[in-house]
N, C-alpha and C positions, 0 to 999 in steps of 0.2 A: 556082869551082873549076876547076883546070886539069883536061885532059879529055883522053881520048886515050892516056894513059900510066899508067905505074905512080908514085906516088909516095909516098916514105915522108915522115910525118910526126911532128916530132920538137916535144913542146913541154912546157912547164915544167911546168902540171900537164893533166888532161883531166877531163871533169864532165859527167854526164848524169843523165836523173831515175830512172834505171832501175838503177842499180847500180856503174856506171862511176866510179871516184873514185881516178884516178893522179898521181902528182906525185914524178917526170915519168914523161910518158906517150908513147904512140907509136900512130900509125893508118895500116895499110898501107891503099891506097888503089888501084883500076883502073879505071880508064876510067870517073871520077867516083862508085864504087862502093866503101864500102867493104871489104875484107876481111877483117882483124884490126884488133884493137887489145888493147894489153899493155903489162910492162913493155919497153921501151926494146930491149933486149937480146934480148928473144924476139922483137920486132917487126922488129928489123935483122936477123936471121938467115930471118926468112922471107920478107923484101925481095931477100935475095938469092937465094932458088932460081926468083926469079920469073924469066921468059923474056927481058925485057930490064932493062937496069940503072935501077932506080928514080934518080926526080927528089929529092933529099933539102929538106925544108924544117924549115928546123930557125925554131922560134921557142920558145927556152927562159926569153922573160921574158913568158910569155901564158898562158893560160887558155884555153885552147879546147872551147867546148861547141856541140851541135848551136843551127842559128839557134833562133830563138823566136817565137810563136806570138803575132799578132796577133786576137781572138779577134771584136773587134767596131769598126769601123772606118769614118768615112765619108767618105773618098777626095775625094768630088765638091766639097767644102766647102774644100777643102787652099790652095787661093788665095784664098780669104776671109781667112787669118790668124787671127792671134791675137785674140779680141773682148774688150776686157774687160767683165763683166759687171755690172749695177748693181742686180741683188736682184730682177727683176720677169721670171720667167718667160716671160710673155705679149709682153712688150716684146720677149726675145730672142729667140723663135720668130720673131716677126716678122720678126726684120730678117733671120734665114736662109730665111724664105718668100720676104723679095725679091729675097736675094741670087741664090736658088734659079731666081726667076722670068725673071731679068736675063742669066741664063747663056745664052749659045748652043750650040749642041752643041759646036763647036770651044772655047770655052772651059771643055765640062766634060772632054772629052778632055782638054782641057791639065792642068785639076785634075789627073783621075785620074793622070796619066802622073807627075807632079809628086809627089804621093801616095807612089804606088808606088816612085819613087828615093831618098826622104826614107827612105822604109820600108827598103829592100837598102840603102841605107847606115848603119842604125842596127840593124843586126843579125837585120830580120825575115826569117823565110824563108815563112812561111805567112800569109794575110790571111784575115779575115771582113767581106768588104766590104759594106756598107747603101748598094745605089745607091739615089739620090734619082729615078733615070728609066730609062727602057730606053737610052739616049744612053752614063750611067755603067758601067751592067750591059756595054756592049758594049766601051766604051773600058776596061775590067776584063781582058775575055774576050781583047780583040785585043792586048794591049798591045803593045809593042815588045820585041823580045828584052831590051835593054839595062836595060830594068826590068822585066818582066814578075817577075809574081810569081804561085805556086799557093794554090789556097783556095777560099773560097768566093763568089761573088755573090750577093748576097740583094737582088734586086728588093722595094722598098720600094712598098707603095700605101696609103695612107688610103682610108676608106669607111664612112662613117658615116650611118644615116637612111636618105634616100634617095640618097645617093652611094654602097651597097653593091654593089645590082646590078653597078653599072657598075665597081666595081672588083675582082667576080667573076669578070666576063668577060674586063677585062683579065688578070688572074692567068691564067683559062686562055687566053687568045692567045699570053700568052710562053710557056707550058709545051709549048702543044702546036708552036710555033714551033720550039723547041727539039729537042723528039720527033721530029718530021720532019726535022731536019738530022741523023738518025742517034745522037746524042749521049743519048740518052738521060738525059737531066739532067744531060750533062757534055759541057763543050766542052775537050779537051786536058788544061791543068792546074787547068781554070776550074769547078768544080761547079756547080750552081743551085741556087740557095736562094729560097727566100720569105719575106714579109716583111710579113705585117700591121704597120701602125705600130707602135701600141698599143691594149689594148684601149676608151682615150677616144675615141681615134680611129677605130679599126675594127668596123664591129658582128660579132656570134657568129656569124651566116652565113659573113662573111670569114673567118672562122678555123677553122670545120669546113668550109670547102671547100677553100682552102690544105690543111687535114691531111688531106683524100680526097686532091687532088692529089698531095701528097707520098709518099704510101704505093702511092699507082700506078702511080707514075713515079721511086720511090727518090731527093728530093729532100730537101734538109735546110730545116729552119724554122728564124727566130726573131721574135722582137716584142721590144718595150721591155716592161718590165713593173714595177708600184710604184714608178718612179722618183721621184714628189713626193708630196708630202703633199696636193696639189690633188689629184691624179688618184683618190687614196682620195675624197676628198669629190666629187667630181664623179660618179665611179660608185655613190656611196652615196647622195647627197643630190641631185646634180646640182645647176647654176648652177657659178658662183664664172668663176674664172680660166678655162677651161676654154672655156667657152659663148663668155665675152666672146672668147675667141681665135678659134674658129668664125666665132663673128660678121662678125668683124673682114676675116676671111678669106672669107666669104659662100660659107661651105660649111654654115650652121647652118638645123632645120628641124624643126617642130614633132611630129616624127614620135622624134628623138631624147630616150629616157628615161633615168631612175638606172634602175639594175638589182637597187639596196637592197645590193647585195655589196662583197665586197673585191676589188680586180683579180686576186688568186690566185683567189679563188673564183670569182668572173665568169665566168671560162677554163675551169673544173677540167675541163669535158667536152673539148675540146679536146687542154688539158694529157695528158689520158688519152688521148687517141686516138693519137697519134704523139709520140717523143722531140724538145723544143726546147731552142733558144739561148735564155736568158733573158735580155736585158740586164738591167743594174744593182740590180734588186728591192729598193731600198733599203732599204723599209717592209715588212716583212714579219713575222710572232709565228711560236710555236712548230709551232703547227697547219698555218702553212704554208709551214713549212722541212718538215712532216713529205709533206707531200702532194707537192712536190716530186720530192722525196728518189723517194717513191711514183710517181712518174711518168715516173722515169729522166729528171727534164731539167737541163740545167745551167746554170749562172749566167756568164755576163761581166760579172765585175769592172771598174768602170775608174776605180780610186781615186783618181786625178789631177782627172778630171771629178768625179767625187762632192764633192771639197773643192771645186774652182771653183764649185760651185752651192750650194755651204753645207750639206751632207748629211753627218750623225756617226753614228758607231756599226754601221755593219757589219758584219752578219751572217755574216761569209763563212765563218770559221773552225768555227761551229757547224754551218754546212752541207756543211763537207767531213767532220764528225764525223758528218752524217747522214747520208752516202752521196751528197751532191751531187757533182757534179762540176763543180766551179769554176775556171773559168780567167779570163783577163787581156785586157780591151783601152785603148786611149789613146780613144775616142770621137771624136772629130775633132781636128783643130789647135787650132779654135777656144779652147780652155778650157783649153791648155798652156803653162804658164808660160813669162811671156820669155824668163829667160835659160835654159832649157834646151837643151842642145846637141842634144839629138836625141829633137824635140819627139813624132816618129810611135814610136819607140822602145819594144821592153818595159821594157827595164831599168830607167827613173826610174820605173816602177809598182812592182820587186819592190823597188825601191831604201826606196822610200817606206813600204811596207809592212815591210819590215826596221827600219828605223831608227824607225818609229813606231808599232809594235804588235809586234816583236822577235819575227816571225814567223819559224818552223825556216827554213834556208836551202835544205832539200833540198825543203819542202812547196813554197816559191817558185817552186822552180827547177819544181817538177811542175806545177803553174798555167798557168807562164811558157811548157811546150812541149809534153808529153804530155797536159794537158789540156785546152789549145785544139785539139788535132788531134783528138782525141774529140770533143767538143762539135761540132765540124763535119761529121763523120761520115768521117773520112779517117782511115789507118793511123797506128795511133799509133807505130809505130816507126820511121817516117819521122826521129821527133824525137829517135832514138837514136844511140847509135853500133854499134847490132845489122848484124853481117855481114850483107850484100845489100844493102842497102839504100843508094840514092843520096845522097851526101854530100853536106850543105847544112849547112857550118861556122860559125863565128863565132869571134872571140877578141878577147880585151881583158887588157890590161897588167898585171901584180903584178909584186910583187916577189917575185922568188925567192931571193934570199936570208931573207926572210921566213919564220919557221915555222907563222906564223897559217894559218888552210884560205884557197884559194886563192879560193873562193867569197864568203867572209866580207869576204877583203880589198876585191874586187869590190863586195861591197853597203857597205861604209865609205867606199869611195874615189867619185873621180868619174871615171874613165877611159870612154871613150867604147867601147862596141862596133864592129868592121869585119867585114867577110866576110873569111875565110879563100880564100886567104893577102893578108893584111893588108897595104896600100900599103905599111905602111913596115917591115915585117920586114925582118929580115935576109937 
């Protein structure tokens, strides 16, 4: 966004999840700030009592709505590519343990950095990043102006058995690392987050001490949670997929049991103690959308990834009728279709969910930006077009001559998302 001036914004229609629905529409704008926005006419006439003469950007054949809301994301993996997958779990853990292992710091900077431009040029303005080390966490935090992006870092630790200790105390070295650089769980635009794996992964100590952490220090959580159908059997029965991957990995140890539970239930004390990110919960029954729901936490979606792993039927719609609050992420590159044009992108998720479940456009649209900004623990009006607040745009193509909604056309079409103001506007 140009910075420094006033400028009026003139465009074909405008869309946000909060009420906003012009076509066409107009946003005064200062010094990166919006001011109004209205019909066209109201917005031109209060462009001019302004102090100096607005910049006019007129783009009457675009859709512009605030960026969107990346909600769970893992940056460090972004030069791995595209993996195709072959049915077996275990196998593709692995081969992201080794890619994982093989990285040197300057290689995971270069991910991350990588990451984050794919992301600002596919229309994100906010990330929830899953660093894989404290390496990611930091190339997150320092990025480059030229891509930097606000959100969250969630420092990622396994610890399971007898690998808990030690990944307790890691947890609080970066917390308290943090705490003394003044920041208080926040560096700039960078928040801190934590990040039990999951509960296969991580035992109940790591997850009630992350949720003390978090409540003392106003940090945000999340974990994977029911992603497979392994992980139900693994914490119910133990053995299977699960162990043999441990193994494999020579992090497994006879101190590790089932718990007899469901991973909703495994957690519930946890879940209760402080509000989480939930990834994915693919596997989940009624009992525990209601507990959820019961625990103020909320779900990242990432129905791109959930097809690549062979995962149907998603819960999602039933848990924003419970009071969840669900929002959207892409999970990594890995698992994103070739030819997608803008593979770190929200849009081919609301896209996806539109055309194959003929989900309302405005529930999408709320997923897609007000809902990941919640879920994180950041102002949700950030993702509005609410006067004050710093403007962080996006637009993409319709046709305006078109009487269809301008959103509609958007989730039909395949036009690509840009930051505002868009290379190739007029």
């Amino acid at each position: 966004m140009i910075e420094s001036q006033t400028i009026l914004l003139r465009a074909g229609a405008l869309r946000d999840a909060v009420g906003v629905n012009l076509r066409p529409g107009a946003v005064l704008l200062r010094e990166g700030v919006i001011v109004a926005v209205g019909e066209p006419q109201a917005i031109e006439r209060l462009a001019g009592e302004q102090p100096d003469k607005p910049v006019i950007l007129d783009l009457p054949d675009r859709l512009v709505m605030p960026a969107l809301v990346n909600a769970h994301a893992h940056l460090d993996l972004t030069t791995m590519g595209r993996v195709p997958y072959a049915g077996v779990f275990a196998d593709w853990g692995m081969r992201v343990m080794r890619f994982r292992a093989d990285q040197k710091e300057a290689d995971i900077h270069a991910a991350v950095r990588e990451g984050l431009r794919m992301s600002r040029e596919s229309g994100v303005g906010w990330i929830g990043d899953i660093a894989g080390s404290p390496a990611a966490l930091d190339a997150f935090r320092n990025a480059p102006a030229e891509v930097a992006l606000p959100g969250v870092g969630y420092l990622e630790r396994f610890g399971i058995g007898s690998g808990e200790a030690e990944a307790v105390e890691a947890m609080r070295a970066v917390v308290e690392s943090w705490v003394n650089h003044g920041a208080g769980g926040q560096s700039g635009r960078v928040k801190l987050g934590l990040q039990p794996h999951a509960p296969y992964s991580a035992g109940p100590g790591l997850f009630m001490e992350v949720a003390r952490l978090a409540a003392l220090h106003g940090l945000a959580l999340s974990t994977h949670l029911a992603e497979t159908v392994e992980e139900l059997q693994f914490l119910s029965e133990g053995g299977g997929m699960y162990e043999e991957l441990f193994k494999q990995m020579g992090r497994w140890d006879g101190s590790i049991k089932p718990s007899g539970k469901h991973p909703v239930d495994h957690l519930a004390a946890a879940l209760r103690a402080r509000p989480w990110l939930l990834a994915h919960c693919n596997y989940v029954d009624d009992a525990h959308i209601r507990l959820l729901a019961e625990c103020g936490a909320s779900v990242a979606y990432c129905p791109i990834a959930s097809e690549y792993f062979g995962h149907t039927g998603h819960r999602y719609r039933e848990m924003l009728a419970a009071g969840i609050n669900v929002c959207l992420g892409t999970d990594s590159i890995l698992c994103q279709p070739a030819g997608e044009a803008q593979p770190l992108g929200i849009l081919p998720a609301i896209r996806r969910l539109y055309r194959r479940d003929g989900t309302r456009p405005d529930t999408l649209l709320r997923m897609a930006t007000v809902n990941g900004l919640k879920a994180m623990g950041i102002e949700e009006s950030q993702a509005t077009f609410t006067p004050g607040v710093p403007a962080s745009l996006v637009s993409v193509r319709i046709d305006a001559r078109d009487n269809e909604d301008a959103l509609v056309q958007v989730l039909r079409g395949n036009e690509t998302l840009s930051p505002v103001p868009a290379p190739s506007a007029p």
